[in-house]
Every structure is written in structure tokens, then in C-alpha cells.
C-alpha positions as CSV (number, residue, x, y, z in Angstrom):
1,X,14.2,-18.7,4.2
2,X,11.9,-17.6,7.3
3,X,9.5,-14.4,6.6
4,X,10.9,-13.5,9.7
5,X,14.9,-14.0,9.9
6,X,16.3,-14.1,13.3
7,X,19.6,-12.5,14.0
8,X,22.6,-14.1,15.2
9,X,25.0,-11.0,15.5
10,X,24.9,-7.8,16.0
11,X,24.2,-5.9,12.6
12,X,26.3,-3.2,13.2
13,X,29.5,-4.9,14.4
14,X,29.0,-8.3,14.2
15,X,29.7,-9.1,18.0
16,X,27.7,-12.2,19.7
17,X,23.6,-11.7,19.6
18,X,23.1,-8.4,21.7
19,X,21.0,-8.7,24.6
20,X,17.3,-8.7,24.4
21,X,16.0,-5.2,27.2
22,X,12.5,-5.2,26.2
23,X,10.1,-7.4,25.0
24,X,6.7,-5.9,23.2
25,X,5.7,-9.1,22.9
26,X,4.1,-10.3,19.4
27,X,3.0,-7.5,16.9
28,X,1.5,-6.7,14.0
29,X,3.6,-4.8,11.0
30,X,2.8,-1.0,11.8
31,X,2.1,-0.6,8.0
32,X,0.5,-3.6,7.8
33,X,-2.9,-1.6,7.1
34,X,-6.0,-4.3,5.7
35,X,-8.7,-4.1,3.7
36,X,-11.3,-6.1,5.9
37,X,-11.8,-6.1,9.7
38,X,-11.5,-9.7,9.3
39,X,-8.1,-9.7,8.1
40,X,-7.2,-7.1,10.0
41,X,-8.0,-8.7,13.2
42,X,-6.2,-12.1,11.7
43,X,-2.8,-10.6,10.7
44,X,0.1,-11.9,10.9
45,X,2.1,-10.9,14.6
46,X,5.9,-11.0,14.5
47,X,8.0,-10.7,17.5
48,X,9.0,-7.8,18.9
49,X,12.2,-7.5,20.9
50,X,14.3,-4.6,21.5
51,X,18.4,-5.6,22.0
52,X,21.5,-3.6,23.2
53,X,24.7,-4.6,21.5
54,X,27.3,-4.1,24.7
55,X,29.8,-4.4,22.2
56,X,29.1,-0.5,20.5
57,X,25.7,0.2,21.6
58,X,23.4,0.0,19.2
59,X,20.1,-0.8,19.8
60,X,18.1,-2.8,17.5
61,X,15.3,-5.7,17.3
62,X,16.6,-9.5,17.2
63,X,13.7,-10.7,14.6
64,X,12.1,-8.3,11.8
65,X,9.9,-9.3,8.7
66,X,11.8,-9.5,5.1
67,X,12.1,-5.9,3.7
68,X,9.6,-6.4,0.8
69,X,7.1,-7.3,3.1
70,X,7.5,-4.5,4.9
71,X,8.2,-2.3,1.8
72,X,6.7,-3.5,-1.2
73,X,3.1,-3.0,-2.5
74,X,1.2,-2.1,0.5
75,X,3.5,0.2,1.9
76,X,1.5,3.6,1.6
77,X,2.7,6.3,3.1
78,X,3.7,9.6,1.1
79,X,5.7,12.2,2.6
80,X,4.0,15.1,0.8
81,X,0.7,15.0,2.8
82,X,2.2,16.0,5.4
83,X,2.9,19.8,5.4
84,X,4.7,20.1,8.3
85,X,7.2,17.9,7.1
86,X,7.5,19.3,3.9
87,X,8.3,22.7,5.5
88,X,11.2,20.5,7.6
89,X,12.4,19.5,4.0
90,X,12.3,23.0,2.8
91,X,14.1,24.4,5.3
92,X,16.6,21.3,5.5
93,X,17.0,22.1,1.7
94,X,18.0,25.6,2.6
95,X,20.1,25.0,5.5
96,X,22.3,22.1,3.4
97,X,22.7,24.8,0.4
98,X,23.9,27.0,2.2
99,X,26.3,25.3,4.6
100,X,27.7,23.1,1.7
101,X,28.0,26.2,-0.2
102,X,25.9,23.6,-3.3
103,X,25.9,24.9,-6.9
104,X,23.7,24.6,-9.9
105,X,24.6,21.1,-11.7
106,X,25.9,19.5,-8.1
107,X,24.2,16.2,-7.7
108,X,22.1,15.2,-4.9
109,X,21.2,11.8,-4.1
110,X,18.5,10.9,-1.7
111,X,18.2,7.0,0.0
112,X,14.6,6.6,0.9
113,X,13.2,9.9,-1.3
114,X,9.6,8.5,-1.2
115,X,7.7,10.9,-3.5
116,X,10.4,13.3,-3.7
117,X,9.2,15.5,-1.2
118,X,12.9,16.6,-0.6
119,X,14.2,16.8,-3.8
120,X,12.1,19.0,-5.4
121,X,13.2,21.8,-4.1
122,X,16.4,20.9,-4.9
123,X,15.8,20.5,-8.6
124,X,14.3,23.6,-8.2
125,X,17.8,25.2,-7.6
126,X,19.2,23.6,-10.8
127,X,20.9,20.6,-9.0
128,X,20.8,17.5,-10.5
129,X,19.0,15.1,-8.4
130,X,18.5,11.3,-8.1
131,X,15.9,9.6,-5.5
132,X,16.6,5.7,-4.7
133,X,13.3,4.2,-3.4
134,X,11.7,0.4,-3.0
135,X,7.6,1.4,-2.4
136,X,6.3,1.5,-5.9
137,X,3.4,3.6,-4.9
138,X,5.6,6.6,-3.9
139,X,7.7,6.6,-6.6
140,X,5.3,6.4,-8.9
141,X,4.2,10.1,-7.5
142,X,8.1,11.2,-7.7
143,X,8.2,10.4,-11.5
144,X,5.0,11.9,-11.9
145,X,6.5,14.9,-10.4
146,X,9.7,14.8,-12.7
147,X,12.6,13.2,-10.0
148,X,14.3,10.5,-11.3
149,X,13.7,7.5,-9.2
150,X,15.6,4.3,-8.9
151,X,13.0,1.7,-7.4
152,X,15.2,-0.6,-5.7
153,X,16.7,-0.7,-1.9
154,X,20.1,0.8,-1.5
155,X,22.8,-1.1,-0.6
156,X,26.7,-1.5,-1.7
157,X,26.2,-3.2,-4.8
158,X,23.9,-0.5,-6.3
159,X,26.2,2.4,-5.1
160,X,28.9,0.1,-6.9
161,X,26.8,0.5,-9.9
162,X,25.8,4.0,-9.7
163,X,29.6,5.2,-8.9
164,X,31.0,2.5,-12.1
165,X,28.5,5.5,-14.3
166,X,29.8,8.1,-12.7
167,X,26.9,9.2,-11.0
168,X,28.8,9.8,-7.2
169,X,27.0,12.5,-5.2
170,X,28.3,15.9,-3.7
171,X,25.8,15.3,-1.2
172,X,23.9,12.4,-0.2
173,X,21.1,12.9,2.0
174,X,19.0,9.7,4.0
175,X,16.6,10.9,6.4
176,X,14.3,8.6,8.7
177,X,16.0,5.2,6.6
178,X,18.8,4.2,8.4
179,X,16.4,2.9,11.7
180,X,14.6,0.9,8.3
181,X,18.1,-0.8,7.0
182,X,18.3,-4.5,8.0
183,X,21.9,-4.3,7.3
184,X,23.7,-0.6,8.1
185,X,27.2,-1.5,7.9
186,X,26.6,-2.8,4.3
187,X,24.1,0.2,3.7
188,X,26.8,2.8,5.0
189,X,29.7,0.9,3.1
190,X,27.8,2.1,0.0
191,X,27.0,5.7,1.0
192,X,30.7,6.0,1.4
193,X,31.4,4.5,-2.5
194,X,28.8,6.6,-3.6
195,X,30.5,10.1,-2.3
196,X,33.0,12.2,-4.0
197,X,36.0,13.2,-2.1
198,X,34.7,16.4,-0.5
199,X,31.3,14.8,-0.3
200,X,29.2,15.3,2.5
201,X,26.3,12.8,3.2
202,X,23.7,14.2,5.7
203,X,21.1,11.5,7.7
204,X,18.3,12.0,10.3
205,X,17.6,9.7,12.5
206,X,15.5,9.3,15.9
207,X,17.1,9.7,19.0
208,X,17.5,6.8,21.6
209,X,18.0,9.4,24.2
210,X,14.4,10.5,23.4
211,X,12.9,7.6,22.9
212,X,13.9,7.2,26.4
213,X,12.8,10.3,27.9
214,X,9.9,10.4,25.8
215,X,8.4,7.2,26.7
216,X,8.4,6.9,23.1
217,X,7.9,3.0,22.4
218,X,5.9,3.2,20.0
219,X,8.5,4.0,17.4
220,X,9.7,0.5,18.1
221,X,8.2,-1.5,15.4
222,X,9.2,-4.1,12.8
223,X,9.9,-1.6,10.2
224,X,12.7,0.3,12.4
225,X,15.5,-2.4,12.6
226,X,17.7,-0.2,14.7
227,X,17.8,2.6,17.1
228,X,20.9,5.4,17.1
229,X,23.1,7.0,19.7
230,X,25.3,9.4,18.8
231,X,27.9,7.1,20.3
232,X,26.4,4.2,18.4
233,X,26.8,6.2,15.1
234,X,29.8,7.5,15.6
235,X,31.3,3.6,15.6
236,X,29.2,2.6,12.6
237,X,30.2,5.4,10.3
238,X,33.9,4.3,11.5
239,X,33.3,0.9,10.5
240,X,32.8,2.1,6.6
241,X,35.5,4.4,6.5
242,X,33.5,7.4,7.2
243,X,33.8,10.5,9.7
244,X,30.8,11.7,11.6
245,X,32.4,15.3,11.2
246,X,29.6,17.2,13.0
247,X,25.9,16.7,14.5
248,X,22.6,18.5,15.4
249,X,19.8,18.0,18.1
250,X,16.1,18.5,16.3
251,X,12.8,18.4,18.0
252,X,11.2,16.6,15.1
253,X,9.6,12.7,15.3
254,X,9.7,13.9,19.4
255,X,13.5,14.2,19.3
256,X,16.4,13.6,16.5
257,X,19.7,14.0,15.4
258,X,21.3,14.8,12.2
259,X,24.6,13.7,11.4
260,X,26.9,15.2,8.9
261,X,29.2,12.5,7.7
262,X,32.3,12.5,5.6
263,X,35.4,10.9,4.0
264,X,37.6,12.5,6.1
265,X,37.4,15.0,8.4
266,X,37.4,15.5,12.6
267,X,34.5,14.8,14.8
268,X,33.4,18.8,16.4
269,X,33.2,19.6,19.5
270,X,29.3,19.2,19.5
271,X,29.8,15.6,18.3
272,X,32.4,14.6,21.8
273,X,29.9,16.4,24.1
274,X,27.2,14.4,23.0
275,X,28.6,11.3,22.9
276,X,29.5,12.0,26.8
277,X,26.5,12.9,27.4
278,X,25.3,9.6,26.5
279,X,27.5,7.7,28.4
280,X,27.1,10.1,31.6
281,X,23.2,9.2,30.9
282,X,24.1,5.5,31.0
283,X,22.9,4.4,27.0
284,X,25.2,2.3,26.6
285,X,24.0,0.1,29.4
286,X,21.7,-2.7,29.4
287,X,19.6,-1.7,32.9
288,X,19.1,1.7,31.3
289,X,17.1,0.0,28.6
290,X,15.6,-3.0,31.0
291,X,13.7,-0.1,33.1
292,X,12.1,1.1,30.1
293,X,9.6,-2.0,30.5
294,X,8.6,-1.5,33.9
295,X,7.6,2.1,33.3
296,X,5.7,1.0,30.7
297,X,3.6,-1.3,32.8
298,X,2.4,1.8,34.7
299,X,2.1,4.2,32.1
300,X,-0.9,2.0,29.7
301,X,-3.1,1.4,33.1
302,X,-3.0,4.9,33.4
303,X,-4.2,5.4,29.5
304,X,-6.5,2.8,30.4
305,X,-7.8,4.1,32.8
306,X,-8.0,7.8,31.5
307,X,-10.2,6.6,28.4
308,X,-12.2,4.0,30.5
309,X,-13.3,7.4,32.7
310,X,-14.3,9.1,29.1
311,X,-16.5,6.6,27.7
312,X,-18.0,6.4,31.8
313,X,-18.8,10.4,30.9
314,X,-20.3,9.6,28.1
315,X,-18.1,11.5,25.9
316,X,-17.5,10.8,22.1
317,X,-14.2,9.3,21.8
318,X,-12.7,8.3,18.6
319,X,-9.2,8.3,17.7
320,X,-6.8,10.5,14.8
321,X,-3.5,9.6,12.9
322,X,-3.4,6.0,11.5
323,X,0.6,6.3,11.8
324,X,2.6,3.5,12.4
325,X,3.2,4.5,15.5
326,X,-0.4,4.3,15.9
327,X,-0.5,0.9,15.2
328,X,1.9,0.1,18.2
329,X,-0.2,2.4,20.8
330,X,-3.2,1.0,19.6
331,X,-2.2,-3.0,19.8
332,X,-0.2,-2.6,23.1
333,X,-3.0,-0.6,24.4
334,X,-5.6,-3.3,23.5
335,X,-8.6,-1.0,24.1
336,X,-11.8,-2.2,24.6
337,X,-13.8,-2.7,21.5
338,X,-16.3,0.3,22.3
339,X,-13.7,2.8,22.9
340,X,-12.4,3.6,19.7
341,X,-14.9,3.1,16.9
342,X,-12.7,4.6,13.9
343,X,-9.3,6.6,13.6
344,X,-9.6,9.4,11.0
345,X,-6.5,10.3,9.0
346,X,-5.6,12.7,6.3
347,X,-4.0,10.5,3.7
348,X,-6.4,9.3,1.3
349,X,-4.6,5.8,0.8
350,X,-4.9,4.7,4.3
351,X,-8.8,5.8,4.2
352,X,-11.2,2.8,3.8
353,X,-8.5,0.4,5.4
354,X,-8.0,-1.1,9.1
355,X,-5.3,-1.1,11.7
356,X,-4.1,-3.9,11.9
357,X,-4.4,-6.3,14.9
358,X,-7.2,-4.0,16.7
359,X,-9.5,-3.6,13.4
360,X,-10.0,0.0,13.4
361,X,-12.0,1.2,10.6
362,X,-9.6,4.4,9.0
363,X,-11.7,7.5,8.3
364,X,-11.2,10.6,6.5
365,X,-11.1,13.2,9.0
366,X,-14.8,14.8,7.8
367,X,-15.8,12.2,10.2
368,X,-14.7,14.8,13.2
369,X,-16.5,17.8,11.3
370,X,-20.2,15.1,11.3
371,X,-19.8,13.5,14.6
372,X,-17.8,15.7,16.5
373,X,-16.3,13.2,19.2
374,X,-15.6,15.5,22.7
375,X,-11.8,13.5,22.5
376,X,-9.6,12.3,20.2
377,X,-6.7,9.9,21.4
378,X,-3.8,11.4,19.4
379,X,-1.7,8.6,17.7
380,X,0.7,10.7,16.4
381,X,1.4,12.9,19.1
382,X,4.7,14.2,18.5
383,X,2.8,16.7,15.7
384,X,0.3,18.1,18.8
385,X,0.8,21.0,17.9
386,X,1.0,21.0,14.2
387,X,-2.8,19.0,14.0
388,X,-4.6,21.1,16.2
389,X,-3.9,23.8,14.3
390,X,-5.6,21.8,11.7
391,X,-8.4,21.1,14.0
392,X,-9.2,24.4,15.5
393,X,-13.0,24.1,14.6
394,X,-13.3,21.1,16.3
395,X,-11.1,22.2,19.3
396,X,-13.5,25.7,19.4
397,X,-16.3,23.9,19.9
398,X,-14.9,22.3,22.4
399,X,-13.2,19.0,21.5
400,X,-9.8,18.0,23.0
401,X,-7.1,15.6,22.4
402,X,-6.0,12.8,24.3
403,X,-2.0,12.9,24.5
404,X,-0.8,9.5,25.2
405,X,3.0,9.7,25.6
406,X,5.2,10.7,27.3
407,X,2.5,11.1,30.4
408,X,-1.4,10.6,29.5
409,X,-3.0,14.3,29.4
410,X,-5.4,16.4,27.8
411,X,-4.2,18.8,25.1
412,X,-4.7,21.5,24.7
């Protein structure tokens, strides 16, 4: 079998291949974080080629790696370094136990838990919780931190499994995995065995619409198979006998929706008005998508050409946030190899490692405090806010961050 399987059909509906709207040409694996400059600069490029299904709109890439390449040993990162997002998760927590009116002893399930960032305050309510994870580095840390963890991927046959021991779920919750899944309709199939009637299973996902508005490319990378419309979802969660009973606009990851799914049920009002939306917005067509491309011929000469102008200055530039978004910037950017001389980041496991295809050394972020750069391109910049408030020393003394996306601007 190819390390890199090519679809036929579409993999939410199974129509004829979708039709390819943009082409990033061939890429690295956003995770795919090395050890030496010199394999760094050597790995291994897949293709990279966004597709519209015109059969139910879902957009998705034609050709990823395997999962447990993209999953499996090297795949570091841990959900609890970030604090913002474990504020999202405790506030989700609070939000879902309220509105599911969840008791003490009701069992949670979470698909993708990583290191339990989410259920822990769940247990901490006296539910019974259960993460399902495939990185062995992060749920090694959930163990540690006392939430049962399946290491495995989810799919149908393991929900057949878990619901054969009757361990189905009042609530199943799968945030940021669904875009990861190579195979939703199978994926979804078993989130619907694995719910009790009455269940409710809750995802997040990022929004097409602001990947769109956003510019926001660089979430397209191997590791996110698919891209979700509400219109999109609604027809998937059809397909596996499941409602999408209700939905919610968030600003987080630059623009997402959650999706209450159930059983049984009726879509609300919020969940037609969206999906017209959508269609008024032209998603669902293919020259919607196609245009993406050609703005983003314009917008990298203009980040080109914004950092070419600092180093002319002679300003400190350097670079922060080895996400894997970061990874995409950073290789479809293709800066010159005196721009960026390191990216600092906060988690300890990607410290000591380079991005892959540019060869990036990753630093810890004491490397701002020593050399204190005048700009820092901002790879993850849908968290502006959130890391300069980290980095108010270094913004005090007069520092400022390079925003690449949607526009190219300084910040703050």
C-alpha cells in the first residue's frame, strides 16, 4: 500500500473523485518536526490538493499520508500547554453540564482526548470518563494524570466493542478530530453506536466559511483530511443516522463551529439559517474555492515583501509558534535563509527540533528575553492576542509581531 493513498471517491458520500480548487503544491507533514537541519530540509513532501465534492460539499484533500505516520510516535503536541485552550475546555466543560443537565456517574467519552486536557474537569464533577487517543506521548500524560485512555484510533469497530461492554456514552465529545479522520462516514457511523438514546455527541470543528474569509490556508495540511460546512455536516451526520439538532459560531482556531448532534431530534432554527447562509455565500461551489488561489498569489509577495523591508532596516527578525500551521506559512512562504534564524515556542517537546522543509532551528522562547528581535512573524496568529499578553516585556520594550494572515500587518 502507498504511504500516501490517493482517493477515488469522495469520503463523505462516496460520489465520483471531487474536484481539485487549489493546489499547495508538494508539502511537508506540518508535524513532521526533525531532529537535524539535514533531515529537516530532506523530508519527505506529499501532495497537497484541496477538492470540493459537488455532490454534498465537503471539502477535503485528494492524497494524505497513512494516519500512523501522521499520528504515531513523533506526533508531539499536548493540549495542556496551552492555557488559553484549556480555559476553552473549561468553560466548554461548564457550558455542556449545564445544558445537558449531566449528573455525577454519566459517562463521557472524548475521540481525540490527547492528554486529557478536557476531561479532567469532567472527572472532577464525578463523571465517569473515557479518552480514545492514537499519539502515545499524550496519552501517556493522560494516564499519568488518572483518565483512562484507550490508545487506538476510533472508528466503528471499536465503538462496536466499547458499546458490546456496555460502555455507550451520555455524551460524546470530539473536538478539532473530525478535519483529522481519513474516513468520517465510518468515524461518525461509530459515534452514533456508541451513544445512548438521549445521547448527545458534541464536535468542534474549523469553519470553511473562515478559512475563506480568513485567508486561512494554512490550516490546510496533510493531517486535516477534510474541511466542514455546516451544510456539509449536516449531510454527513444524515448519512450515519444522526441529527445535527443544533449549532454554534466560535471565534476560536480564527473561526469554528460546534455541532450538537443526536439520535433523533430536529435541526433549530440556527442550524437552517446557517446552512443558507452558506449557500447565499456560494460554498458549495467550485469557483468560490478556485479564487482562493489567486488571492493567495498576492497576499505571500506582499509578506515577502513586508519581511524583505525588515531585514533592509536592519531589525531583528525571528519567528514564534512552531504550530502546524506554522509549518505551512513557513514552506509556502519559502523565506530567504537569513530571514528567520529560529522560531521559539513554548512546548518543551518541539524545543531542540526543526520545521520541517525550511530547517528552522525551534527555540524556547528565552531566546526573545536574550536577543530580543524588534519583530516576530507570528505563526500562530489566530492566538494574537492571547501570546502578547505573554510577551508584554518584549512588546514594552518595543518589539512587535508580524501578523501574516488574513492581511500582512504589525500587531500590536
Amino acid at each position: 500500500m502507498s504511504s500516501s493513498p490517493r482517493i477515488e471517491r469522495c469520503r463523505g458520500c462516496a460520489a465520483a473523485r471531487p474536484e481539485v480548487v487549489l493546489d499547495l503544491g508538494p508539502s511537508p507533514r506540518a508535524d513532521g518536526l526533525q531532529l537535524s537541519r539535514e533531515r529537516a530540509r530532506n523530508t519527505d513532501r506529499f501532495p497537497l490538493e484541496l477538492a470540493l465534492c459537488p455532490a454534498c460539499g465537503l471539502l477535503q484533500l485528494v492524497e494524505t499520508p497513512l494516519p500512523s505516520l501522521l499520528f504515531g510516535d513523533e506526533f508531539r503536541y499536548y493540549s495542556s500547554i496551552n492555557p488559553d485552550l484549556v480555559a476553552h475546555a473549561e468553560g466548554l466543560v461548564d457550558h455542556l453540564a449545564r445544558r445537558l443537565s449531566l449528573e455525577a456517574g454519566d459517562r463521557v467519552v472524548e475521540l481525540a482526548s490527547n492528554d486529557g486536557y478536557l476531561l479532567r474537569p469532567f472527572a472532577r464533577r464525578g463523571l465517569s470518563v473515557l479518552g480514545v487517543d492514537p499519539a502515545p506521548g499524550p496519552v501517556a500524560a493522560a494516564r499519568a494524570a488518572g483518565i483512562e485512555t484507550i490508545q487506538a484510533f476510533f472508528d466503528r469497530e471499536l465503538a462496536e466493542g466499547l458499546a458490546d461492554e456496555g460502555r455507550q456514552a451520555d455524551l460524546i465529545v470530539a473536538n478539532n478530530v473530525l478535519a483529522h479522520v481519513p474516513d468520517p462516514a465510518d468515524f461518525l457511523s461509530g459515534v452514533a453506536l456508541l451513544l445512548r438514546p438521549g445521547g448527545t455527541a458534541v464536535f468542534e470543528v474549523a469553519w470553511g466559511r473562515s478559512l475563506l474569509k480568513a485567508m486561512a490556508f494554512d490550516q490546510i495540511y496533510h493531517e486535516h483530511h477534510c474541511y466542514f460546512t455546516a451544510g456539509a455536516l449536516f449531510r454527513l451526520l444524515q448519512r450515519a443516522g444522526l441529527t445535527l439538532v443544533d449549532i454554534e459560531t466560535l471565534s476560536i482556531h480564527s473561526g469554528s463551529l460546534r455541532v450538537y448532534t443526536a439520535p433523533s431530534g430536529q435541526p433549530s432554527a440556527r442550524v437552517t439559517a446557517l446552512i443558507r447562509q452558506e449557500q447565499d455565500e456560494g460554498l458549495d461551489r467550485l469557483e468560490t474555492w478556485q479564487a482562493l488561489g489567486q488571492r493567495l498569489s498576492s497576499l505571500r509577495q506582499k509578506l515577502r515583501d513586508m519581511l524583505e523591508r525588515t531585514r533592509a532596516r536592519d531589525l531583528g527578525l525571528a519567528a514564534y509558534g512552531a504550530a502546524a500551521k506554522g509549518t505551512m506559512l513557513l514552506n509556502w512562504l519559502q523565506p530567504e535563509p537569513d530571514w528567520i534564524p529560529w522560531v521559539a515556542d513554548i512546548n518543551p517537546h518541539k524545543q531542540g527540533r526543526f520545521v520541517p522543509g525550511v530547517a528552522i532551528p525551534i527555540v524556547s522562547p528565552e531566546r526573545i528575553t536574550g536577543e530580543r528581535p524588534d519583530r516576530l512573524l507570528l505563526l500562530p496568529w489566530n492566538w494574537a492576542a492571547e501570546i502578547a499578553r505573554d510577551q508584554q516585556p518584549w512588546l514594552e520594550s518595543g518589539g512587535r509581531f508580524i501578523v501574516p494572515l488574513p492581511t500582512p500587518r504589525l500587531y500590536p
